[in-house]
C-alpha positions in Angstrom: 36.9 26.3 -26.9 33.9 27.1 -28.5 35.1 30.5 -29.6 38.2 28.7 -31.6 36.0 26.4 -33.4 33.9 29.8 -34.5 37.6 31.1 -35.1 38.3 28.3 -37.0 35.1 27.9 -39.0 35.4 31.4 -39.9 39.0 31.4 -41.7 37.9 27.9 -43.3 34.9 29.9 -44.6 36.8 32.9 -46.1 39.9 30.6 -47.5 38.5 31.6 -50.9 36.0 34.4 -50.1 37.9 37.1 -51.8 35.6 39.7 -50.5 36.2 39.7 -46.8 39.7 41.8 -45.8 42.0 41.8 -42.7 39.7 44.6 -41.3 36.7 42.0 -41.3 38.7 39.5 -40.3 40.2 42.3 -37.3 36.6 42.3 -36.6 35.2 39.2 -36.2 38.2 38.5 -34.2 37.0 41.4 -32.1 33.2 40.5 -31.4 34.7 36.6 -30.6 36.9 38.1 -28.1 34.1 40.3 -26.3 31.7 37.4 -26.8 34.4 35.5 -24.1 34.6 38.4 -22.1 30.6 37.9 -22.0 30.4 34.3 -21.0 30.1 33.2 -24.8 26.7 35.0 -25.0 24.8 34.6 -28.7 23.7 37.2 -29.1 26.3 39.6 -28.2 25.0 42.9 -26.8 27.6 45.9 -28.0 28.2 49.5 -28.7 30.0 50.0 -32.4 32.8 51.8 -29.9 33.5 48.5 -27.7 34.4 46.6 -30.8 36.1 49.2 -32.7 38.1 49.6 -29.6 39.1 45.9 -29.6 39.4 45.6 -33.5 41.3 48.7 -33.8 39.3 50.2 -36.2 38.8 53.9 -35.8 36.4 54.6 -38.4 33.0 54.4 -37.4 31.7 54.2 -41.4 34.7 51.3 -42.3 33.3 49.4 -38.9 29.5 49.8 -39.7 30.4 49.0 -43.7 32.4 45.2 -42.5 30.1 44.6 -39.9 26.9 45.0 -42.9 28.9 42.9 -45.2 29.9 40.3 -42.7 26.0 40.4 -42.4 25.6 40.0 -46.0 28.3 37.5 -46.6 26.3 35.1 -43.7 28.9 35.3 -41.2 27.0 37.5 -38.4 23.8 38.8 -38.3 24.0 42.2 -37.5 21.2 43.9 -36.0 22.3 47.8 -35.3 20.0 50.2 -33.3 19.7 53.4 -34.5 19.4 54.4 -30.5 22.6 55.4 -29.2 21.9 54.3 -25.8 21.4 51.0 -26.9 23.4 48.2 -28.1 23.3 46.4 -31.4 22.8 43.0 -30.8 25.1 40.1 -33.4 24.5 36.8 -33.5 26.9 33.8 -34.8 26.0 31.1 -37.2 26.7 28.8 -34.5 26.1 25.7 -36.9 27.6 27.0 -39.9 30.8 28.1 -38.9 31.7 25.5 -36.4 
């Protein structure tokens, strides 16, 4: 339930945020789904691959430029590792998007 109301927050947010595309929006979708398949977890923990996988985005450089911008546009925060063995870790505006 809580997921939706992120879901729901999220297109209320970008009704007129003529910035964000479908592949953001194919993102975000994305990180909410694994964030259910991680017992609603915030932060998420995540390879760039996992969500790419789910979002069915195949560039690596499109996925790491929405997920900045999604950072910058105050929907996430993104914090990427520059370690590939670890995960980047994102974190929902819990409060602002619900």
């Amino acid at each position: 339930m809580e997921n939706l109301k992120l879901l729901s927050g999220f297109f209320q947010a970008i009704e007129n945020d003529f910035r964000v595309s479908t592949t953001h929006i194919a993102i975000f979708a994305a990180l909410l789904q694994f964030r259910a398949c991680k017992d609603f977890v915030n932060p998420i923990q995540a390879y760039s691959i996992e969500i790419q996988n789910i979002a069915k985005v195949i560039s690596p450089k499109t996925y790491h430029k929405c997920m900045r911008e999604l950072d910058n546009y105050g929907y996430i925060i993104y914090v990427p590792t520059k370690n590939k063995n670890k995960r980047s870790s994102i974190y929902f505006h819990l409060d602002h998007l619900s």
